[in-house]
C-alpha positions as CSV (number, residue, x, y, z in Angstrom):
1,X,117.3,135.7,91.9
2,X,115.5,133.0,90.2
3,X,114.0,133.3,86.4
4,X,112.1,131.0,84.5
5,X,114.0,130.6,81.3
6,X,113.6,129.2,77.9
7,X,116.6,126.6,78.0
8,X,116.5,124.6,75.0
9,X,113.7,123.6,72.5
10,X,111.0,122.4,74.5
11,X,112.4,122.9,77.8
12,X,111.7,126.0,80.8
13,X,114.0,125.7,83.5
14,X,114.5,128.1,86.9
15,X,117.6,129.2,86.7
16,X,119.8,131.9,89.0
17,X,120.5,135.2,87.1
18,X,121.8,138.3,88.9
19,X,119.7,141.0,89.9
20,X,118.9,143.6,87.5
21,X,119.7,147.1,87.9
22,X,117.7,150.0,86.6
23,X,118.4,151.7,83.3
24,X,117.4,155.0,82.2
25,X,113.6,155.0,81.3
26,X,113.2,151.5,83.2
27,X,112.5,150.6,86.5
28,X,112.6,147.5,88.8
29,X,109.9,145.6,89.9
30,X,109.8,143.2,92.9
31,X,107.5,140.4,91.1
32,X,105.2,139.4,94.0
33,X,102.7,137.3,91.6
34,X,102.4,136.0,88.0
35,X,100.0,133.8,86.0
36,X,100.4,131.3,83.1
37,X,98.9,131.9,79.1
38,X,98.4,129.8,76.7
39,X,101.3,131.8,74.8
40,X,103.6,130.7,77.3
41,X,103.1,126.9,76.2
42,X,103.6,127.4,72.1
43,X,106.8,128.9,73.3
44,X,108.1,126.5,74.9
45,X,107.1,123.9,72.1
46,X,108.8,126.1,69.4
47,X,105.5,127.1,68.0
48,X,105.7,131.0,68.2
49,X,107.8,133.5,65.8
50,X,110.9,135.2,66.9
51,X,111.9,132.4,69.4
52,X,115.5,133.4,71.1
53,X,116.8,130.5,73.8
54,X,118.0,132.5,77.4
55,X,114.9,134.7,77.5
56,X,112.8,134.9,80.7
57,X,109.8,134.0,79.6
58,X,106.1,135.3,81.1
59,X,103.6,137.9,80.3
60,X,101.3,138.3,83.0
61,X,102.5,139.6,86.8
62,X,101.8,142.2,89.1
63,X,104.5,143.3,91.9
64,X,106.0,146.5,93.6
65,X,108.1,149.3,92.1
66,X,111.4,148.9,94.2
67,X,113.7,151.5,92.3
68,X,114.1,154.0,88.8
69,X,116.3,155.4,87.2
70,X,115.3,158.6,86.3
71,X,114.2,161.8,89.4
72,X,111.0,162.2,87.7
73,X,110.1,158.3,88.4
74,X,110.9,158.7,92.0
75,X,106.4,158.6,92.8
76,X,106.6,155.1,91.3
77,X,109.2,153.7,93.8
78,X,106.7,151.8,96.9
79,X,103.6,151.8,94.4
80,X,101.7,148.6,93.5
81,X,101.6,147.8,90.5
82,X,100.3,145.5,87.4
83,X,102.7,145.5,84.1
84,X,101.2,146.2,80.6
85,X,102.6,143.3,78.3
86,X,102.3,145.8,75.2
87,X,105.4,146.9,73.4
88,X,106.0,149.0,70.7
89,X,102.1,148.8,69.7
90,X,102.8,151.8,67.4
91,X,100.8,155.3,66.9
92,X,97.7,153.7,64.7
93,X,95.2,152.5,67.6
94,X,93.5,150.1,64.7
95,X,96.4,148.2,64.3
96,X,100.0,147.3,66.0
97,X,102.8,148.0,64.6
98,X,105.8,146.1,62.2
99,X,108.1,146.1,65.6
100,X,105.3,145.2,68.1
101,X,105.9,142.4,70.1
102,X,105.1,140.9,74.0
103,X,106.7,140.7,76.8
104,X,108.1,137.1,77.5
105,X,109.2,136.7,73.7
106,X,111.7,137.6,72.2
107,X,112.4,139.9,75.1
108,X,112.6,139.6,78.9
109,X,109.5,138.6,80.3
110,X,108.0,138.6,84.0
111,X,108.6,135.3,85.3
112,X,111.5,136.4,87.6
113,X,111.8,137.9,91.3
114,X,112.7,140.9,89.8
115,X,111.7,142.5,86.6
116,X,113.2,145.2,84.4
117,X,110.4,146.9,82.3
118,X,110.1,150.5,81.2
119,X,108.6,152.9,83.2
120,X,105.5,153.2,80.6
121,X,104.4,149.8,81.4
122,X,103.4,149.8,85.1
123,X,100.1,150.9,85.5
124,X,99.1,150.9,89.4
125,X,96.9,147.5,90.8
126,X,93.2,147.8,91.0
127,X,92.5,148.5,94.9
128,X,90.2,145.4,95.2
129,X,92.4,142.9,93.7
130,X,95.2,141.5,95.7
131,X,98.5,141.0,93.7
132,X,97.6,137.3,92.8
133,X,94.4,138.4,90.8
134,X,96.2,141.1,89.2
135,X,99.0,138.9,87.6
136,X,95.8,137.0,86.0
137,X,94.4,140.1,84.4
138,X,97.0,141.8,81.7
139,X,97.1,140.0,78.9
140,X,93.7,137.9,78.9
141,X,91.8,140.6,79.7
142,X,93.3,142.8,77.3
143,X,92.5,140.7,74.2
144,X,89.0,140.1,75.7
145,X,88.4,143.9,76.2
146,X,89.7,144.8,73.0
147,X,87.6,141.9,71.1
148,X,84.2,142.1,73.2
149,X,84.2,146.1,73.1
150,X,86.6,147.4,70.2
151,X,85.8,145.1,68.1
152,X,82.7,143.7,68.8
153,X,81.3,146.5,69.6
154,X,79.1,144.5,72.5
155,X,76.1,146.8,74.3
156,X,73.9,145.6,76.9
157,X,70.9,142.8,75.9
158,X,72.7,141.8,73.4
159,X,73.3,138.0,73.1
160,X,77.1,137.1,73.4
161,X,78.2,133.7,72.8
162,X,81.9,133.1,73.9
163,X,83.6,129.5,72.6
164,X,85.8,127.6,74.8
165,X,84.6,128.5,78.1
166,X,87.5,127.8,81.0
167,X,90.1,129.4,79.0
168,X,92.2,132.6,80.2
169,X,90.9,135.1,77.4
170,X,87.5,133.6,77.7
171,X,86.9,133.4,81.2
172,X,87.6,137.7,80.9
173,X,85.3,138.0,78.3
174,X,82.7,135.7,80.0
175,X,83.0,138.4,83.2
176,X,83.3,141.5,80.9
177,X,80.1,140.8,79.0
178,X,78.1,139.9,82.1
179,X,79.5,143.1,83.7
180,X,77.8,145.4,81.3
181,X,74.0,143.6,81.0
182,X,74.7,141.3,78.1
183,X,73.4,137.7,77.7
184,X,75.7,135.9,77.8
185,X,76.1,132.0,76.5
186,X,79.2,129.4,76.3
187,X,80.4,126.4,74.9
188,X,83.1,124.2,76.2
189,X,83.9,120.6,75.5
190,X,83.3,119.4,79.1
191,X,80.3,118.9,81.4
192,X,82.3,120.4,84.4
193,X,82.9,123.6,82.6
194,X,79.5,123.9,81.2
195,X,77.8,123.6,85.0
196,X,80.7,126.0,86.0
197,X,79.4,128.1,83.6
198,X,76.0,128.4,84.7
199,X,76.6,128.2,88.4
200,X,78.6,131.9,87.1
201,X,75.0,132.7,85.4
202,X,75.5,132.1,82.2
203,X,72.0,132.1,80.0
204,X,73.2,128.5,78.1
205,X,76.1,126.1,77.9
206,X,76.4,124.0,75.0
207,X,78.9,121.2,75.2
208,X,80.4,121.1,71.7
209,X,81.7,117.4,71.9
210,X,78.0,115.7,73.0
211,X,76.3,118.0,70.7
212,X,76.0,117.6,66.6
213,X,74.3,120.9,65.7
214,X,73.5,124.5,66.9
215,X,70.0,123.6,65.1
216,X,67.8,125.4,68.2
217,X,70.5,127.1,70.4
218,X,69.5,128.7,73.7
219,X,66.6,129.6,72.0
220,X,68.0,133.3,71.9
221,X,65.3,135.5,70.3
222,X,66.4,135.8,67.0
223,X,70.0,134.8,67.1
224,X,73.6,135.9,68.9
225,X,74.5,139.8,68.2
226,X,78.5,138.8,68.9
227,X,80.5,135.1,69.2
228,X,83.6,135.5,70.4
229,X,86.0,132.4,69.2
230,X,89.8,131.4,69.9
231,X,89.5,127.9,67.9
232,X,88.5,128.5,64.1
233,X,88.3,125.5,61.7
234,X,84.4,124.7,60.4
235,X,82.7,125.6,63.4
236,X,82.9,128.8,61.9
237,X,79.8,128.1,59.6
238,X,78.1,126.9,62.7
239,X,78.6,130.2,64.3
240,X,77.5,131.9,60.8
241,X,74.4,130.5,61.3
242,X,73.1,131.4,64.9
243,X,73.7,135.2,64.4
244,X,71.2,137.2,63.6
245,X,71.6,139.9,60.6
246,X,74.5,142.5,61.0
247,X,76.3,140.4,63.5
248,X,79.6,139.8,64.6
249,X,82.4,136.7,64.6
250,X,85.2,138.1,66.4
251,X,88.0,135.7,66.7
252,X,91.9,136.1,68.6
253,X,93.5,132.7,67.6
254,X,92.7,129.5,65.0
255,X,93.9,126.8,67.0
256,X,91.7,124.4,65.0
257,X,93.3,125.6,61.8
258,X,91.4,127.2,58.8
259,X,87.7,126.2,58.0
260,X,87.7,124.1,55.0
261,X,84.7,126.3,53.5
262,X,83.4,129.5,54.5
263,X,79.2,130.1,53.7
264,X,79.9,133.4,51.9
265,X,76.1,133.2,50.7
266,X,74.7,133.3,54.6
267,X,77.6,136.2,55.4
268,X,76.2,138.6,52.8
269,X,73.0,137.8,52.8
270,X,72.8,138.3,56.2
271,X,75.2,141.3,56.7
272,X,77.6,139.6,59.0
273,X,81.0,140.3,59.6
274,X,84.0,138.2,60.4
275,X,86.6,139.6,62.5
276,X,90.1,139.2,63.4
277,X,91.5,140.8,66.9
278,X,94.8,140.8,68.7
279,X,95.4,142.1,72.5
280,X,94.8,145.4,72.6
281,X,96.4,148.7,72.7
282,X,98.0,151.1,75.6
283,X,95.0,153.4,75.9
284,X,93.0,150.2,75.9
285,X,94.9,148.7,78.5
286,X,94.2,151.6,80.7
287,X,90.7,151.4,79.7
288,X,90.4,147.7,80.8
289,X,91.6,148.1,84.3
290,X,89.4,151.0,84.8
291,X,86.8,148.7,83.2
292,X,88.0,146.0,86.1
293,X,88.0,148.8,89.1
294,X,84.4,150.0,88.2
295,X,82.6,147.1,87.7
296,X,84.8,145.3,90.3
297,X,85.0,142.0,88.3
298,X,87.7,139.6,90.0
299,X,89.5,137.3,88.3
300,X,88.6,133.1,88.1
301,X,91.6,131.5,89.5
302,X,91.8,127.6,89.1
303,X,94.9,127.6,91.3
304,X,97.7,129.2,93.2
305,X,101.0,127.8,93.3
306,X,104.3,128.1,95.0
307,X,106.6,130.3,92.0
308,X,108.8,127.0,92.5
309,X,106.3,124.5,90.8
310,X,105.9,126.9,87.2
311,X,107.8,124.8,85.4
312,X,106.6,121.8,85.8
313,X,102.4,123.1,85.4
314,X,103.2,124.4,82.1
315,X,101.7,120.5,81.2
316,X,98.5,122.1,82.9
317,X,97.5,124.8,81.1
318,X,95.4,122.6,78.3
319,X,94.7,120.7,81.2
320,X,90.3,119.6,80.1
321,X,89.0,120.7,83.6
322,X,90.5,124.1,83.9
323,X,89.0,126.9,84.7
324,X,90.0,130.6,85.0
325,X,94.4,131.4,85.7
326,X,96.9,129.3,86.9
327,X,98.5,131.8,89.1
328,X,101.9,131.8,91.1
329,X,102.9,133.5,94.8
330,X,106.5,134.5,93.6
């Protein structure tokens, strides 16, 4: 069967490894789609902890239960299925676990024909989404759910602005908030995505990179309840200052770096909180695909590939006109 693997520093390759047989507790999945993450890129360029060369790399993928191990999984066996990225999250729901990790790194992932993954991660596809939309959904929409909902504690009305509009975690959280009433407004630094945006019905796009200040956004009746933000550095303080009192920064990544000040005097003057967020939980997992089913939210996809070109579309995933999953037919 055929793997994408972490070769060398800086280097994925498809390679041929034999086909995995079933452990106890395990089962094996016939991969039939998986989908690209930002993740997978620092990887490969060395900039993620616990990096092991010979690991098949992916997160995201959704296939069909071939065989188990154990008589009691026998019902799996035939079933449809999406796998939950999520290991060893630990018994505190706040807060993962010293031994938590991903799949994809430093353990087997689910880029691969055929996937070995315990029989506690497969939870069974949402009916309206074929396999390719399901491989977008696990671990994107997990850190959105977790970060809109857990977190941010997002209701209807409120006014949600989400940064970097395009991306895989904010494209989720875009859908998610719109799926529940909210108001919901973007910013991305291109003019595609922002008319992308809107065509979607988003209240306002604000492109970051023609814009110099956040002086009259959206006009949103008082300010944003929740921003949701991947990118950190000093456009913190601009988000500090278009929330209105008690609101909410939640962010899941700083790839800007750290903000070189932080206005502390608006923050508690205002009430505001500043919050960090991960991906999410088992029991939140389960609640985001029940999420999905119910409000029958389908994933943005801004391709579909042949499993044969992953490799080389790994240069893609930053790629300024992107929007939604990169997803591949495996």
């Amino acid at each position: 069967m055929k793997a994408l693997v972490l070769t060398a520093a800086n280097h994925v390759e498809l390679i041929d490894r034999p086909l995995p047989a079933p452990v106890p507790g395990r089962a094996l999945v016939r991969m039939k789609a998986v989908a690209l993450n930002r993740r997978d890129e620092w990887i490969r360029e060395g900039k993620y902890p616990n990096i092991k060369l010979g690991v098949t790399m992916g997160s995201d993928g959704a296939g069909v239960v071939e065989a188990v191990y154990d008589e009691v999984d026998q019902p799996w066996v035939g079933q449809e299925v999406v796998i939950n990225p999520n290991l060893d999250w630990g018994p505190d729901p706040e807060v993962q676990s010293s031994r938590y990790t991903i799949l994809g790194m430093p353990v087997d992932g689910t880029f691969a024909e055929y996937i070995i993954v315990p029989v506690d991660r497969l939870q069974r596809k949402p009916r309206h989404l074929d396999f390719l939309q399901a491989a977008a959904l696990p671990l994107g929409g997990l850190t959105a759910f977790r970060a809109l909902f857990k977190r941010g504690g997002l209701k209807p009305d409120h006014n949600v602005l989400i940064s970097g509009f395009g991306g895989g975690v904010a494209q989720f959280a875009f859908l998610f908030a719109q799926a529940v009433g909210a108001n919901v407004y973007v910013t991305s630094g291109s003019d595609e995505k922002v008319e992308k945006a809107l065509k979607l019905g988003a209240k306002g796009a604000y492109n970051y990179k023609r814009e110099t200040s956040y002086s009259d956004l959206w006009k949103t009746k008082g300010g944003f309840h929740l921003v949701i933000d991947s990118a950190g550095g000093d456009q913190i303080n601009n988000f500090i200052k278009v929330l209105r009192p008690n609101g909410r920064i939640v962010f899941y990544g700083a790839t800007t770096g750290l903000p070189g000040k932080l206005d502390l005097y608006r923050m508690f003057w205002n009430q505001l909180s500043l919050l960090g967020s991960t991906m999410g939980n088992d029991h939140e997992f389960s609640e985001m695909l029940a999420f999905v089913s119910g409000s029958q939210i389908k994933p943005i996809i801004d391709s579909i590939r042949p499993f044969s070109k992953i490799a080389e579309s790994f240069a893609d995933i930053t790629r300024p006109n992107k929007v939604g999953k990169i997803v591949f037919q495996v």
